[in-house]
KOLTI-546378 format. One record per residue (C-alpha): x, y, z. Coordinates in Angstrom, 1 decimal, padded with zeros to 4 digits. Each point is the difference from the previous one (the first is absolute). Layout:
<pts>
<pt><x>X</x><y>Y</y><z>Z</z></pt>
...
</pts>
This chain:
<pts>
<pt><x>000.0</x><y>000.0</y><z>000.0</z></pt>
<pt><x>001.6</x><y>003.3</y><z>-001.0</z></pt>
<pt><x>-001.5</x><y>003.2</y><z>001.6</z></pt>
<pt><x>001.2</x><y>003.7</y><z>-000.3</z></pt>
<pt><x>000.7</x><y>001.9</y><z>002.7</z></pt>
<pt><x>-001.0</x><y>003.0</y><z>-001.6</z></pt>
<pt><x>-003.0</x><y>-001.3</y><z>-001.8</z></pt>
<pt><x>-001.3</x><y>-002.8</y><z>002.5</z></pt>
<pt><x>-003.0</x><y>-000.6</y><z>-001.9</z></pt>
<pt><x>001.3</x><y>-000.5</y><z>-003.1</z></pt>
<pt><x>001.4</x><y>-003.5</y><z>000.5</z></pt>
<pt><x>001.2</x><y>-003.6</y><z>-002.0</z></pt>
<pt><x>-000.4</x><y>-003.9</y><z>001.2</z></pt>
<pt><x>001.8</x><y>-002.5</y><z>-002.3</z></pt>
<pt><x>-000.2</x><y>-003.7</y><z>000.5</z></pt>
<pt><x>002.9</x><y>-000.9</y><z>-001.7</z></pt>
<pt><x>002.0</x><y>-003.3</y><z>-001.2</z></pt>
<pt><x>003.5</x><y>000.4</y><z>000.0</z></pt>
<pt><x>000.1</x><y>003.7</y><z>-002.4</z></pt>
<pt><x>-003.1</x><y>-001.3</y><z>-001.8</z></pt>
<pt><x>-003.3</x><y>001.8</y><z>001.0</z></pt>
<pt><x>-002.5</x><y>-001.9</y><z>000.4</z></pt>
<pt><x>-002.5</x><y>002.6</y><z>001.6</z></pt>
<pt><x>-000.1</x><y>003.9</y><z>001.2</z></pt>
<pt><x>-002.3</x><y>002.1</y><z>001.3</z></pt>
<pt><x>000.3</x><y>003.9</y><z>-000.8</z></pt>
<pt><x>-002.0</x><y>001.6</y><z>002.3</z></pt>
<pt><x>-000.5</x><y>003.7</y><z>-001.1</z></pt>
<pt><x>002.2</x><y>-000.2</y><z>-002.9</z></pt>
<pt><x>000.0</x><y>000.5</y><z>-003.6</z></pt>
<pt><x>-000.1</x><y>-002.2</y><z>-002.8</z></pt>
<pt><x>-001.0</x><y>-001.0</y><z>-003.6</z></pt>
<pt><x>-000.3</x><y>-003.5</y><z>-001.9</z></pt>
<pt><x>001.5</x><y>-000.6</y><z>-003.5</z></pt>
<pt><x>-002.2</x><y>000.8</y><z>-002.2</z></pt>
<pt><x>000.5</x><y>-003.6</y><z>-000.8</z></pt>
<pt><x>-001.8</x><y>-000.8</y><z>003.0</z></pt>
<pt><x>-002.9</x><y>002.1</y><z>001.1</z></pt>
<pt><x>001.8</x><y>003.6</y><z>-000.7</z></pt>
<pt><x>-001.8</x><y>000.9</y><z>003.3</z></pt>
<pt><x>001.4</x><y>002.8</y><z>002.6</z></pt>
<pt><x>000.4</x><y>000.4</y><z>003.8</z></pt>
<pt><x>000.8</x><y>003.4</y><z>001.1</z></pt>
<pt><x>000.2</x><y>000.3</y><z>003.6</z></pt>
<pt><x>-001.9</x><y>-003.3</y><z>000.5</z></pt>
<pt><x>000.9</x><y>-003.3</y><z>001.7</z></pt>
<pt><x>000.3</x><y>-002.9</y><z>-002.9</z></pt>
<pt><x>001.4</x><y>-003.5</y><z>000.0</z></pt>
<pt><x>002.2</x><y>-001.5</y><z>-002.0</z></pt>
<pt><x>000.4</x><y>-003.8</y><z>-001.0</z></pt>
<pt><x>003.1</x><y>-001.8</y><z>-001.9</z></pt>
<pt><x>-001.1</x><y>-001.0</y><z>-003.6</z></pt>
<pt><x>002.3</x><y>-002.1</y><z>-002.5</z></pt>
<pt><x>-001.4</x><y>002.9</y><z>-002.4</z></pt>
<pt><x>000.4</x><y>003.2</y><z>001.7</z></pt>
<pt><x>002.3</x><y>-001.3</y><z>003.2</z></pt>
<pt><x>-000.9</x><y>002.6</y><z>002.4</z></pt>
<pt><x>-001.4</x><y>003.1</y><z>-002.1</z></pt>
<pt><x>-003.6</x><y>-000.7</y><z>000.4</z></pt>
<pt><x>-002.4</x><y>001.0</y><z>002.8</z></pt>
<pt><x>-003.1</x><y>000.0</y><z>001.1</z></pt>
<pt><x>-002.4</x><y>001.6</y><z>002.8</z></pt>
<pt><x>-000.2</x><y>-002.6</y><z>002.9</z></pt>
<pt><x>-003.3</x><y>-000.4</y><z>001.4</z></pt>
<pt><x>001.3</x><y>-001.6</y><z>003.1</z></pt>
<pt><x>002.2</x><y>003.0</y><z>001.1</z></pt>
<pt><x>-001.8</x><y>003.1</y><z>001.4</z></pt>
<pt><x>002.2</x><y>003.0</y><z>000.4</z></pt>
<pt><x>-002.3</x><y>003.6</y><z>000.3</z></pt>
<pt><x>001.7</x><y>003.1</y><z>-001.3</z></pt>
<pt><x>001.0</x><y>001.2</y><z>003.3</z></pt>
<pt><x>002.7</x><y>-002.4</y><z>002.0</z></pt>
<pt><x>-001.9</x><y>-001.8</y><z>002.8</z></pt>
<pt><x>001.8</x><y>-001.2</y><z>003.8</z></pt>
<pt><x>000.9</x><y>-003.3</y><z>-000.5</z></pt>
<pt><x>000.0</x><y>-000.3</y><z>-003.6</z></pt>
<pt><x>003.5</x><y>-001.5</y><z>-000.6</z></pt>
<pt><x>-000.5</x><y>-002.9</y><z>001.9</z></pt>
<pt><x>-004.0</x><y>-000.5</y><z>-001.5</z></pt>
<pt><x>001.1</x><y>000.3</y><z>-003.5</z></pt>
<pt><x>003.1</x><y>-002.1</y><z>000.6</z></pt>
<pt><x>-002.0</x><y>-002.8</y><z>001.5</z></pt>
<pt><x>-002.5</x><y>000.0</y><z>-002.7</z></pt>
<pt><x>002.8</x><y>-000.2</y><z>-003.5</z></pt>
<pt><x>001.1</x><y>-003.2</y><z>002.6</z></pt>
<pt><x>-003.5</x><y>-001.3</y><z>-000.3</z></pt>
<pt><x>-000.7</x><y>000.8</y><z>-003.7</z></pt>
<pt><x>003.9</x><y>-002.2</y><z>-000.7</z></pt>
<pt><x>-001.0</x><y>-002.7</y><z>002.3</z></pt>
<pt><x>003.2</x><y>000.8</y><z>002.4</z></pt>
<pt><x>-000.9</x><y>-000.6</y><z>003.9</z></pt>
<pt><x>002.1</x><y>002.5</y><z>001.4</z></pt>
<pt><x>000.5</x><y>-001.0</y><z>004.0</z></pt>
<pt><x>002.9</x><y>002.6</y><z>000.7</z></pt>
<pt><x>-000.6</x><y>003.0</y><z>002.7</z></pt>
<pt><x>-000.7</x><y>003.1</y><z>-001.9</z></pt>
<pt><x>001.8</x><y>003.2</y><z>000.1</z></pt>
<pt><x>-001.1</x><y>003.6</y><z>-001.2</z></pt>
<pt><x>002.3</x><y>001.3</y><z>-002.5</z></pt>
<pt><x>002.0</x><y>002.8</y><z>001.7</z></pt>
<pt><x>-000.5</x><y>003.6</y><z>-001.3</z></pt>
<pt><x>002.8</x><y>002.1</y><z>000.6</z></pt>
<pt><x>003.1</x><y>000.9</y><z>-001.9</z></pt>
<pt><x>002.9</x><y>-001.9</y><z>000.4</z></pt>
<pt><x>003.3</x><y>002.3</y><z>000.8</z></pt>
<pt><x>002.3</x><y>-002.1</y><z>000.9</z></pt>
<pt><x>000.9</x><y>-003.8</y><z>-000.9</z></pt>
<pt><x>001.7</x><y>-001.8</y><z>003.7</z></pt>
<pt><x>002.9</x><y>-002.6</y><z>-001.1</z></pt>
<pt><x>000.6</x><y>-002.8</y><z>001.8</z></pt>
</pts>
């Protein structure tokens, strides 16, 4: 899950296989299919995309299992992540962690 401090509700989750992705969720992002494909556009809209042989991972759709209001809700993260587990059939059983939302200013070596 990749999520922008400066733009927290604009975020990505990728189920990925090795480098290959296999799934990702945009939520709030923009995007448009090949016109090979459906030609349709996202701007500022959560969409899905799926691995294809055809298109690999240019197409997307709108996910009707994935509710994300314009406005950023509390808890959101962790609802959202949960349900892209559901949709790929992945039990996730770890503890979840908010993402933290500050600037980094300093990197601590070991």
């Amino acid at each position: 899950m990749a999520v922008s401090v400066r733009r927290p509700e604009k975020y990505t989750i990728a189920y990925l296989r090795g480098e290959q992705m296999l799934r990702r969720l945009d939520v709030r992002g923009s995007h448009r299919n090949p016109t090979t494909a459906s030609g349709a556009t996202w701007v500022v809209a959560t969409h899905k995309h799926r691995w294809t042989d055809t298109h690999a991972d240019q197409v997307a759709y709108e996910p009707p299992d994935v509710a994300t209001p314009e406005e950023m809700e509390s808890g959101e993260h962790e609802r959202v992540f949960n349900e892209f587990c559901t949709e790929c059939r992945i039990g996730f059983t770890g503890k979840w962690n908010d993402a933290p939302l500050h600037l980094q200013t300093e990197l601590e070596v070991a």
